[in-house]
C-alpha positions in Angstrom: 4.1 26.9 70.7 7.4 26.9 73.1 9.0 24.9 70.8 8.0 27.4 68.0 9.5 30.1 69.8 12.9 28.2 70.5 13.4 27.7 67.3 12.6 31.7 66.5 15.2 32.7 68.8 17.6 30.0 68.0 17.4 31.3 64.1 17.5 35.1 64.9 20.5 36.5 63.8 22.2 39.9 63.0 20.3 41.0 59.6 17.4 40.2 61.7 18.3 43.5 64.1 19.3 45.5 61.3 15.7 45.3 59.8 14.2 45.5 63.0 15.9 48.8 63.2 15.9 50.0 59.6 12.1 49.8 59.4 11.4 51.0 63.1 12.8 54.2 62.2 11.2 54.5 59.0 7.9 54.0 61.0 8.9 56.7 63.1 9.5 58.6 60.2 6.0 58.2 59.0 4.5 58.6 62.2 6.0 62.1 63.1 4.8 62.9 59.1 1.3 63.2 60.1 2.5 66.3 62.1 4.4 67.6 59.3 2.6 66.2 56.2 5.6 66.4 53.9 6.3 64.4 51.0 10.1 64.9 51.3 9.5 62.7 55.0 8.0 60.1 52.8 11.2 60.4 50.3 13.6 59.9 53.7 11.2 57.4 55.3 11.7 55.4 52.3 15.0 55.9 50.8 17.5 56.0 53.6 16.0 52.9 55.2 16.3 50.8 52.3 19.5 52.6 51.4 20.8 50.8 54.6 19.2 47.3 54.1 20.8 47.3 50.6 24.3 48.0 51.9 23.7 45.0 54.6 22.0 42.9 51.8 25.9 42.3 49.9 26.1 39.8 53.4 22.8 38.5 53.3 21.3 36.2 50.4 17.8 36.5 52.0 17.7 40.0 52.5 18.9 40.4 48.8 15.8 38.5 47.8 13.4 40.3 50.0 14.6 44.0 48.9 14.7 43.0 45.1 11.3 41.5 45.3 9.7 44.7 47.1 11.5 47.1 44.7 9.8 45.3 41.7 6.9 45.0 43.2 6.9 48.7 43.7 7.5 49.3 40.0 4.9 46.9 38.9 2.2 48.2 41.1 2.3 51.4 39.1 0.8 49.0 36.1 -1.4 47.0 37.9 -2.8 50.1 39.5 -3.5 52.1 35.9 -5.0 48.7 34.2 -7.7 48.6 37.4 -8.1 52.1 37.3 -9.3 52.2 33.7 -12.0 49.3 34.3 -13.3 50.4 37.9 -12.1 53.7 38.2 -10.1 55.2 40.5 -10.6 54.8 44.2 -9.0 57.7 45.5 -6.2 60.8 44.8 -3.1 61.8 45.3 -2.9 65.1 47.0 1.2 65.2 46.8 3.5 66.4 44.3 6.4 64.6 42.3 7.4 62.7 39.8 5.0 59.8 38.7 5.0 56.2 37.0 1.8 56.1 34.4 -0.4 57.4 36.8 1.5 56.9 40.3 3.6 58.9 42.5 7.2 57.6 42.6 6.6 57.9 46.8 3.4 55.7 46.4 5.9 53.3 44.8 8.7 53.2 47.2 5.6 52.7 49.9 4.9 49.6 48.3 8.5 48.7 47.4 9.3 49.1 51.3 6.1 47.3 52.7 6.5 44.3 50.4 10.3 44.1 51.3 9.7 43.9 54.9 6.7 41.4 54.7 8.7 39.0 52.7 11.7 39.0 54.3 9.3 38.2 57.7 7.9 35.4 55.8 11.2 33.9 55.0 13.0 34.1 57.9 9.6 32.5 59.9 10.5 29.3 57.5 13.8 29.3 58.5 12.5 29.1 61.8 11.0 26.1 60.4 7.6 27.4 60.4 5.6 25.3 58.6 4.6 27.0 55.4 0.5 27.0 55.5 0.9 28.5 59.2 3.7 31.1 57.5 1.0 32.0 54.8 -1.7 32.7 57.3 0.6 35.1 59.5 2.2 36.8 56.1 -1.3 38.0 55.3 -2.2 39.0 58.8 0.8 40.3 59.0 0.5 42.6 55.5 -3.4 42.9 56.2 -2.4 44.7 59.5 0.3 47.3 58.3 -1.1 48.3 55.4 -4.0 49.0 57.4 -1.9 50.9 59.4 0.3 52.0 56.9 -2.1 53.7 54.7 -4.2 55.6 57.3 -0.9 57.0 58.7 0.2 58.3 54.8 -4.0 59.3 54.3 -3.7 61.5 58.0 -0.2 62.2 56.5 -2.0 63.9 53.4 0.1 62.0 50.9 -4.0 60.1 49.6 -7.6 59.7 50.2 -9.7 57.3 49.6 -13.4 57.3 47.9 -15.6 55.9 51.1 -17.2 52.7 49.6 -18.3 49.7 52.1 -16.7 49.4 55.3 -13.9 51.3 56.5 -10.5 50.7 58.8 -10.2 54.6 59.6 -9.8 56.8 56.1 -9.4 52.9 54.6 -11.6 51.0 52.5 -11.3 47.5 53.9 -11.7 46.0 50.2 -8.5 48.0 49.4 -6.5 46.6 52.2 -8.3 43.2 52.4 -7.7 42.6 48.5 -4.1 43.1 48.0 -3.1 41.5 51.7 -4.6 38.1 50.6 -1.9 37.9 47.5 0.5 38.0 50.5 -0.1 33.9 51.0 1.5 33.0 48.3 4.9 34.5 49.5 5.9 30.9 51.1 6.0 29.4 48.0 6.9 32.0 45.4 10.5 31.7 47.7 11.4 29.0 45.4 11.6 31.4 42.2 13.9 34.2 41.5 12.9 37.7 43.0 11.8 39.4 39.7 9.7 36.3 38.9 8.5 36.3 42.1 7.7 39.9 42.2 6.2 39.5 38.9 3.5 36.7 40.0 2.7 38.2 43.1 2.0 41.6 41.2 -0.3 39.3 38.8 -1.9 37.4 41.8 -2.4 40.7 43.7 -4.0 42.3 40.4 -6.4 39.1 40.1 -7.3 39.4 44.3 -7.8 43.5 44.0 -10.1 42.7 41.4 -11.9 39.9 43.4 -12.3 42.3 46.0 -13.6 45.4 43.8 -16.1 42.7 42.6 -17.6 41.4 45.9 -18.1 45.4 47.4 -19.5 46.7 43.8 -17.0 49.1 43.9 -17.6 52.0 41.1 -14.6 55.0 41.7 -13.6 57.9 40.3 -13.5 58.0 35.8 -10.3 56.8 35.1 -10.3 59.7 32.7 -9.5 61.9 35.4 -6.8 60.5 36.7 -6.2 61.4 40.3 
């Protein structure tokens, strides 16, 4: 483990800060929006974050990858999320307004687009920290099982969703929700080796096949997908 953290801090280097600080202050951003529950927060929470790690990215090959993955990811999860809702229903609403993909909010999608930036660009610098990759799977889905359990209970106390109680629960959280898209996050190690839309594309498809898995396993029967949220 010393050795493992030598090699952390001998690989750190000046992206590294930017996204530290980039996402800090979009957390704070969130945070301070379940005082002021405004979707507009979200929008800036979002936006001028990434808005910054794009500009940095023109230096940065692995940043590049990280923010183009998330940002398809985003988009996709718009149709992954209308397929499952139309054969298990939905599994909670959107209470805020705006402009939606299918059935889902745009700031849902930069959400996603955001969270799945940040966790793979963890995930690849921890290999270049020569990590080895089983170990770097394992923390990548701790790592996304832990803040979008955070993440989503600060957006549901935020009043951007709710979700339908159904099994147990990680505050205003169904744990199969969380639990079922976190475990796709293994898979980031390896899908390094493709290019960022491919990438972005299997993960979507292997998130879709473990959000099923998890629907499955809990019974979970939501909302009538014609009545979309």
């Amino acid at each position: 483990m010393p050795q493992a953290l030598d090699d952390a801090r001998a690989a750190w280097c000046a992206t590294d800060g930017w996204v530290l600080a980039a996402n800090a202050a979009a957390l704070a951003g969130h945070l301070g929006n379940t005082s002021w529950r405004s979707v507009d927060v979200v929008y800036a929470a979002t936006l001028l974050p990434l808005a910054v790690l794009a500009a940095r990215s023109g230096r940065d090959a692995t940043l590049r990858w990280a923010l183009l993955f998330g940002v398809t990811t985003g988009l996709l999860w718009a149709l992954g999320e209308g397929v499952f809702a139309r054969a298990f229903g939905w599994w909670g609403r959107y209470h805020a307004a705006g402009p939606r993909v299918w059935d889902t909010p745009v700031y849902c999608l930069l959400v996603g687009a955001q969270a799945s930036s940040h966790v793979a660009y963890i995930a690849m610098r921890s290999l270049d920290a020569r990590l080895a990759p089983g170990f770097v799977a394992f923390l990548t889905a701790l790592h996304a099982l832990g803040l979008s359990t955070a993440g989503e209970n600060l957006l549901v106390a935020a009043g951007m969703w709710s979700y339908v109680p159904w099994g147990w629960m990680w505050g205003a959280v169904p744990v199969w929700v969380v639990a079922g898209y976190s475990a796709a996050y293994v898979s980031i190690p390896w899908l390094r080796r493709l290019r960022a839309v491919p990438a972005a594309a299997t993960f979507t498809a292997l998130t879709f096949v473990t959000g099923v898995a998890a629907a499955l396993v809990v019974g979970f029967q939501g909302i009538a997908a014609a009545s979309p949220p």
